[in-house]
C-alpha positions as CSV (number, residue, x, y, z in Angstrom):
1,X,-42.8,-0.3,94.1
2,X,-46.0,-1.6,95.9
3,X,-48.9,-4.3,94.5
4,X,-51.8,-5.0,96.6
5,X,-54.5,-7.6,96.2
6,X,-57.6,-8.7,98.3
7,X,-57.5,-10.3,101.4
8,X,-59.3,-13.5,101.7
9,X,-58.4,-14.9,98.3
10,X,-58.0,-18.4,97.6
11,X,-55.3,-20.2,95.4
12,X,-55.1,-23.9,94.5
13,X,-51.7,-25.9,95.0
14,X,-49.2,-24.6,92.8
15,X,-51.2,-21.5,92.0
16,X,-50.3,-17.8,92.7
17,X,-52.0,-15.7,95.1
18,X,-50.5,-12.4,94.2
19,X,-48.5,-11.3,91.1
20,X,-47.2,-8.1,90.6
21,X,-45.5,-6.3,87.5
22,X,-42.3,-3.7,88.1
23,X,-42.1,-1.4,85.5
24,X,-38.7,-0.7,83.9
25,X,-36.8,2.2,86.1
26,X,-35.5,5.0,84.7
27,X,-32.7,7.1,86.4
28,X,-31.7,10.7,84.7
29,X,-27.4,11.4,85.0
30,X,-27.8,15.5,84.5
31,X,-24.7,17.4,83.7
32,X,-24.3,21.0,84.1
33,X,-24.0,24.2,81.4
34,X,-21.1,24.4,80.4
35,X,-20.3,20.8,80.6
36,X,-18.5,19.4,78.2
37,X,-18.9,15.7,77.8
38,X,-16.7,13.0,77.2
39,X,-16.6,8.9,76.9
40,X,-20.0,8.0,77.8
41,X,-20.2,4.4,79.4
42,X,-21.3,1.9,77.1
43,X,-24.9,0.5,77.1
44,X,-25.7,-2.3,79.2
45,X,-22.6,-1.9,81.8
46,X,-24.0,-2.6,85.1
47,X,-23.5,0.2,87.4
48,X,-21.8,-0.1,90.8
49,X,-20.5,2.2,93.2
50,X,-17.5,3.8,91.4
51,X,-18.8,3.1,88.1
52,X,-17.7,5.9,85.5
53,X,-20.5,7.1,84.4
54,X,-19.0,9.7,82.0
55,X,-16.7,12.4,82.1
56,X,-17.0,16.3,81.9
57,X,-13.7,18.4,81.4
58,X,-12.0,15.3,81.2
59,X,-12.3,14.0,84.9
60,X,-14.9,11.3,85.7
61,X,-18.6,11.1,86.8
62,X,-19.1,8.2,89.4
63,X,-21.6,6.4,90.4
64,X,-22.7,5.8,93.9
65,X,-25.0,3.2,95.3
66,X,-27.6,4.5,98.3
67,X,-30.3,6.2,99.4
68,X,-30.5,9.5,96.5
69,X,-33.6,10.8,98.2
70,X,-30.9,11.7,101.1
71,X,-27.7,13.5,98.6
72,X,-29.2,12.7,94.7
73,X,-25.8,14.1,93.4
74,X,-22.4,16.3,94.3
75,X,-23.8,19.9,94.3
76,X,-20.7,21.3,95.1
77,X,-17.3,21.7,94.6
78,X,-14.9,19.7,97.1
79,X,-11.4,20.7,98.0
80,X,-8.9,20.8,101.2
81,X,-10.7,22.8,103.8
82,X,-14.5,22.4,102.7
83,X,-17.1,22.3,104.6
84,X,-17.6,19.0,105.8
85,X,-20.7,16.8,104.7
86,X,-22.1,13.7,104.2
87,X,-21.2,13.9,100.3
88,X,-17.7,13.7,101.1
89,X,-18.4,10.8,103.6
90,X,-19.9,9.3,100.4
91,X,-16.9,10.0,98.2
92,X,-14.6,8.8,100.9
93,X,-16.0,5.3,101.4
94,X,-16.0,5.2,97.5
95,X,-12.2,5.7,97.4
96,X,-11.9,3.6,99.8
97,X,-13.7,0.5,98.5
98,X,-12.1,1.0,95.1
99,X,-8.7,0.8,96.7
100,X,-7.7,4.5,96.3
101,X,-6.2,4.6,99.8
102,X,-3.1,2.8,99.3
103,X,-1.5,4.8,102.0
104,X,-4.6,4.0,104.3
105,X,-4.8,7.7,105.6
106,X,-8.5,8.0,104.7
107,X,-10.4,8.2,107.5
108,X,-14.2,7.9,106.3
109,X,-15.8,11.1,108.0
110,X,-17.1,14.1,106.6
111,X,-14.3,15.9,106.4
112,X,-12.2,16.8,102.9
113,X,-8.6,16.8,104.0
114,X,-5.1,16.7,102.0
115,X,-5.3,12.2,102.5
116,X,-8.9,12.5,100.6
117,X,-7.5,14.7,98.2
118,X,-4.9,12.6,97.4
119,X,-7.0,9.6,96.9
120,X,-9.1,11.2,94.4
121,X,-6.2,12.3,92.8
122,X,-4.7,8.3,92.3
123,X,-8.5,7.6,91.4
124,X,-7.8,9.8,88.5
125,X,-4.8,8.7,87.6
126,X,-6.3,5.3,87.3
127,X,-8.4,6.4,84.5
128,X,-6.3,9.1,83.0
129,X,-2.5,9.0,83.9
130,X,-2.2,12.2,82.5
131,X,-4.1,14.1,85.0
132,X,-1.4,15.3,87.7
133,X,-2.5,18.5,90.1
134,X,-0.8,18.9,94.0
135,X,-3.7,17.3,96.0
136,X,-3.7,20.4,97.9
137,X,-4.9,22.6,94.8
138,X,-7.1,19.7,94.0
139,X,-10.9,20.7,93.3
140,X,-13.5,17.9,93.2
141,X,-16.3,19.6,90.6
142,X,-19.9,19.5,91.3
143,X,-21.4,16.9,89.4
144,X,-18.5,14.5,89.8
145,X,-20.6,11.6,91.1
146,X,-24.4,11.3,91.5
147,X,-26.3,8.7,94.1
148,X,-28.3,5.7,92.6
149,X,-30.3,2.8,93.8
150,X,-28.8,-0.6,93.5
151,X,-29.1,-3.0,90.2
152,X,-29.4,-0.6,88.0
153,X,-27.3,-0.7,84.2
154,X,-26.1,2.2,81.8
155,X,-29.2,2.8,79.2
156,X,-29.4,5.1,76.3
157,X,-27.1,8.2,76.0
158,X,-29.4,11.6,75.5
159,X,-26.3,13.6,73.9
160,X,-22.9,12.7,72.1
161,X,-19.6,12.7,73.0
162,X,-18.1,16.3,72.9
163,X,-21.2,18.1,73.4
164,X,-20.8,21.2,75.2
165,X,-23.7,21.7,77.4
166,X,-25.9,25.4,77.0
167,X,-27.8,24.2,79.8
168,X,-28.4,21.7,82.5
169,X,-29.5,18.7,80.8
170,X,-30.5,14.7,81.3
171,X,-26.9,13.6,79.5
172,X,-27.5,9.2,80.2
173,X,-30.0,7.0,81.6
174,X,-30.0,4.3,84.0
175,X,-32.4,1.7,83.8
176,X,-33.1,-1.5,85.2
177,X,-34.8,-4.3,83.3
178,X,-39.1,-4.9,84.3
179,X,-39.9,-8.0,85.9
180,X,-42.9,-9.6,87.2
181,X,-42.8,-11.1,91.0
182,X,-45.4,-14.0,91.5
């Protein structure tokens, strides 16, 4: 978001020498074919890193705050022994923040290990008790948490609860509110 104006301008006391207009943001949450969606957050809740988005199969789409030119959202899946990446460095300091560590074995690297796996297995237990697997076995989908900008609040839903997805597809927006800056 930029606004420019002329150089040289002149404004009396009180008076504004440059006023710009930000236009209401739009973020797209996408889901994946085959999806099938759950609870959809309700409109309005702010969105903060951890934020349930949604859910698909039943586990939980989170939001993350940060840079989602860099990782816009998980594009794979994440278990014990991965590949290490900066997406699960991302997923890690989630946990972490949201007090998912009780044990404090996660260490924040990029490395998907039995401690991480059983973090994200208490995170889901924290929104669905009934969710039990041996963090070992545990498989983090792709999809399971997408990277957005800061201040940004749950807008309109694009599909319904228990809509099976036949395609990728824009499932929720994020917005934030336009404002002018004087």
């Amino acid at each position: 978001d930029s606004a420019s104006t002329d150089v040289g301008g002149a404004t009396s006391a009180g008076g504004s020498l440059l006023e710009a207009r930000m236009t209401k943001r739009i973020v797209p949450v996408v889901a994946r074919s085959g999806d099938v969606i759950g609870s959809i957050a309700a409109v309005g809740t702010p969105v903060t890193t951890g934020t349930v988005l949604l859910r698909t199969g039943g586990l939980p789409v989170a939001a993350i705050e940060g840079d989602s030119s860099a990782i816009p959202v998980l594009d794979r899946d994440l278990f014990v022994g991965a590949e290490a990446g900066s997406d699960v460095r991302l997923l890690e300091q989630m946990l972490s923040v949201g007090g998912f560590d009780a044990g404090g074995t996660v260490v924040v690297d990029d490395t998907f290990d039995e401690a991480t796996a059983t973090a994200v297995l208490a995170w889901w237990q924290s929104i669905d008790p009934a969710i039990t697997v041996d963090p070992v076995d545990l498989v983090v989908p792709a999809g399971s948490f997408v990277v957005v900008p800061a201040g940004l609040q749950v807008g309109d839903a694009t599909v319904s609860e228990g809509t099976t997805l036949t395609a990728d597809a824009t499932v929720l927006t994020l917005t934030s509110p336009a404002r002018i800056v004087t």
